[in-house]
C-alpha positions, 0 to 999 in steps of 0.5 A: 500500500502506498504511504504519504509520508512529508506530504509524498505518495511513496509504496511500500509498507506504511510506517508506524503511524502516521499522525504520530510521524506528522506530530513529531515531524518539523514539517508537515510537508508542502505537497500535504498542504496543497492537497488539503487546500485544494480540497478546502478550495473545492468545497468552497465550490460545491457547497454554500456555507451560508446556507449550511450556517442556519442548521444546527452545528453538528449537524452542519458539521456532519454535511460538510464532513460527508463533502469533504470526505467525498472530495477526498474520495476524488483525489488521486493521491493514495492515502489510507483510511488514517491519512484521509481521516487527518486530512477530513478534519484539518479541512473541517477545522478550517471552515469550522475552527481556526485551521491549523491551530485547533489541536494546539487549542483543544490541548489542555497542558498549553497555556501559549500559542505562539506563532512567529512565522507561518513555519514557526509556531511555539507553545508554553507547556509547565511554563516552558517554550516548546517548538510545534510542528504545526504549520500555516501554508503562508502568511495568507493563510496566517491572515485568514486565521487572524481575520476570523479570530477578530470577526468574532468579537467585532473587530478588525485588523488591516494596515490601518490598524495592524494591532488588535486584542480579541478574545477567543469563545473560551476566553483565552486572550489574542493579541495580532500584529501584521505588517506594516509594523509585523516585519516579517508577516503576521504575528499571532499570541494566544494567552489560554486558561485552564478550564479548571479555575485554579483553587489557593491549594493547588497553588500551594501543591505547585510550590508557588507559596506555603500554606502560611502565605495562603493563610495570610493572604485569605484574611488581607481579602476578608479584612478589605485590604486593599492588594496590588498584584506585581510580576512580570509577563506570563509570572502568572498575575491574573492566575493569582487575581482569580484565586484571590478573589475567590475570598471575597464574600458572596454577598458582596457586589464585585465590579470588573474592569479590564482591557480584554476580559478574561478574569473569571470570578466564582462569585454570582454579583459581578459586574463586568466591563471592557475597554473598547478601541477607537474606531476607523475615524479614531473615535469611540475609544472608551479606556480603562480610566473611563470605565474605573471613574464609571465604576465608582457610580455602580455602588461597587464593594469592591473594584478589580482592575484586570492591570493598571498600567497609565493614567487610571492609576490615579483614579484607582487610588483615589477610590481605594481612598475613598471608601472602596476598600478591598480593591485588586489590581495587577501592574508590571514590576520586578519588585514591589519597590518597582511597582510603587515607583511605576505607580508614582509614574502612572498617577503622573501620566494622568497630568494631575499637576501634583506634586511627587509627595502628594502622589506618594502619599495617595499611594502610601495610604491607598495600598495596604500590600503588594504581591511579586509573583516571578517565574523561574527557569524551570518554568515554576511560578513563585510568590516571592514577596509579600510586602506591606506599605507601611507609609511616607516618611519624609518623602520616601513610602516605607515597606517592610517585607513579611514573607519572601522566596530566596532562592538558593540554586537549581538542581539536577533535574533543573527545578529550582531549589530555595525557601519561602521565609517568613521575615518574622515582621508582624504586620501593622494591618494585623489590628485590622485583622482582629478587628475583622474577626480574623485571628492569625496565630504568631507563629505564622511570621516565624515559618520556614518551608524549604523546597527542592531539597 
């Protein structure tokens, strides 16, 4: 029987599977893709979509899967039952889905899509990069999957605009590029979440923080301190705003604000909004500070801010100021000390015309605790500081550091090694504690839990 192996009809006996050799194979062959584009183009030809668009999805899918494997029928290239099954539902997935991307997004262990060239697509796995075999036929093709991802959400993508955010049905969040400011041809990154919303004690299981830290950190949400979450790109910020927020009573009306919403909130009183774009004329952009001055009429309990990351600073600190306690937020910073230096440039951003000390001290006085969450060359996510704003002392916020991660070498398998070290600083909102009816033991500021050991 004849075999097509790289996407060439060759005889002799069939290989050990083919779908696992098109897995493992850097290329998934060029004569593969002209076959299954050619059928792509005939159904186009023999079938109206339109009308298929008004039954129902699986039975649409069922009609269109009996036309390609028709057409497939049709084709002089020998393939096995295998091989035509392959080709069937990469076909489907392009009129369906999202072509070549739709295995990478049905697998679960991805949490990144990268796709950097049309031969060059990369995932994150356990917070590594992985090279992919999967392959778009050109940067065309690319553009079409990039142009149906924005369609869905309403939006548009072309050299008038070359940059978009969207969102997937699932919630995973898409950013594009295309020239002319993507050099090199279409630019494509998928951010996924788990179907499975991450609970504090699976975070304790991964090593991201002790049980301490958890401890600490449930009773900062009850008692309404106001919390800014602080990391870098893909540290794992937004994973660590969901958990916190899963604290917060029921009873309490929750308003949402984010650029591309993807916070998922276990809670039923949420009320959730999204920034908006400017359209072709330039007008109609509504930002992330219009939505957060909004909020404020909503009677809100509490106001999560998805990232803060320019003018709306200001108007975040001055509700965290005026009675709207129990806020969140997420910003970009290497340490908290950085994090409180890139808000005191952000509230500047909003040409307020306020003095340095006064912008320190609408933070000093807003911010109860800062979180650094960083990841690490094994691909691990660890809180490594959790860091209290004590106040303004002449000019300068003072902080003081309650638990910290230090890390202390990596071993042989490559998983870091270090410890979580309580400073043995008893916090001063531990009053707002009591008084909250939260009492955490002493002996909680003194732990020391070593991993990796």
């Amino acid at each position: 029987m004849a075999s097509f192996q790289n996407g060439v009809a060759t005889n002799g006996a069939p290989e050990a599977g083919w779908v696992t050799r098109m897995a493992n194979r850097d290329s998934s062959g060029v004569e593969y893709q002209e076959l299954k584009f050619a059928i792509h183009r005939k159904l186009l030809d023999r079938i109206n979509l339109e009308a298929l668009s008004s039954l129902a999805g699986e039975r649409a899918r069922s009609e269109i899967r009996s036309a390609v494997a028709k057409l497939v029928d049709e084709e002089r290239t020998p393939l096995s039952l295998s091989e035509k099954e392959r080709v069937i539902e990469e076909v489907l997935d392009e009129v369906f889905g999202l072509g070549p991307l739709e295995p990478l997004l049905r697998d679960p262990t991805v949490s990144d899509i990268l796709v950097t060239t049309p031969r060059l697509v990369y995932v994150e796995r356990a917070g590594k990069l992985y090279r992919t075999s999967v392959e778009f036929k050109d940067n065309t093709h690319l553009l079409r999957i990039i142009e149906k991802v924005v369609a869905r959400v309403g939006r548009r993508v072309d050299e008038s605009s070359p940059l978009v955010d969207a969102r997937l049905p699932d919630g995973s969040r898409v950013n594009a590029a295309i020239p002319p400011v993507a050099v090199d041809g279409p630019l494509l990154s998928i951010r996924r979440f788990g179907k499975d919303l991450l609970q504090g004690e699976d975070l304790v299981k991964k090593l991201a923080l002790t049980d301490g830290m958890l401890e600490l950190l449930k009773a900062c949400v009850r008692a309404r301190l106001n919390i800014v979450i602080c990391g870098g790109t893909g540290a794992g910020k937004t994973t660590l705003l969901n958990v916190l927020s899963s604290y917060i009573p029921e009873n309490e009306r929750i308003v949402t604000i984010e650029d591309a919403a993807e916070l998922r909130l276990r809670q039923t009183h949420v009320a959730r909004m999204e920034t908006r774009p400017a359209n072709i004329e330039g007008q109609g952009a509504i930002k992330i500070r219009d939505l957060v001055i909004n909020s404020l009429r909503m009677r809100p309990d509490r106001i999560i801010v998805g990232e803060v990351r320019s003018e709306e600073a200001l108007d975040m600190l001055q509700a965290m100021n005026t009675g709207h306690d129990g806020s969140l937020t997420t910003i970009h910073s290497n340490t908290p000390r950085d994090g409180v230096a890139r808000l005191e440039v952000m509230v500047g951003m909003a040409n307020a015309n306020m003095a340095p000390r006064a912008i320190r001290q609408q933070v000093s006085s807003a911010i109860d605790l800062m979180i650094q969450v960083s990841r690490f060359s094994d691909g691990s996510r660890k809180l490594t500081h959790i860091t209290e704003l004590v106040g303004l002392e002449g000019d300068q916020i003072t902080m003081q550091d309650i638990f910290l991660f230090e890390k202390s070498g990596v071993a042989e398998n490559g998983k870091v090694m270090g410890r979580f070290r309580a400073t043995g600083v008893r916090p001063r909102f531990y009053e707002k504690l009591k008084t909250s009816g939260i009492i955490l033991p002493a002996s909680l500021f003194q732990t020391v839990v070593e991993i990796g050991q």
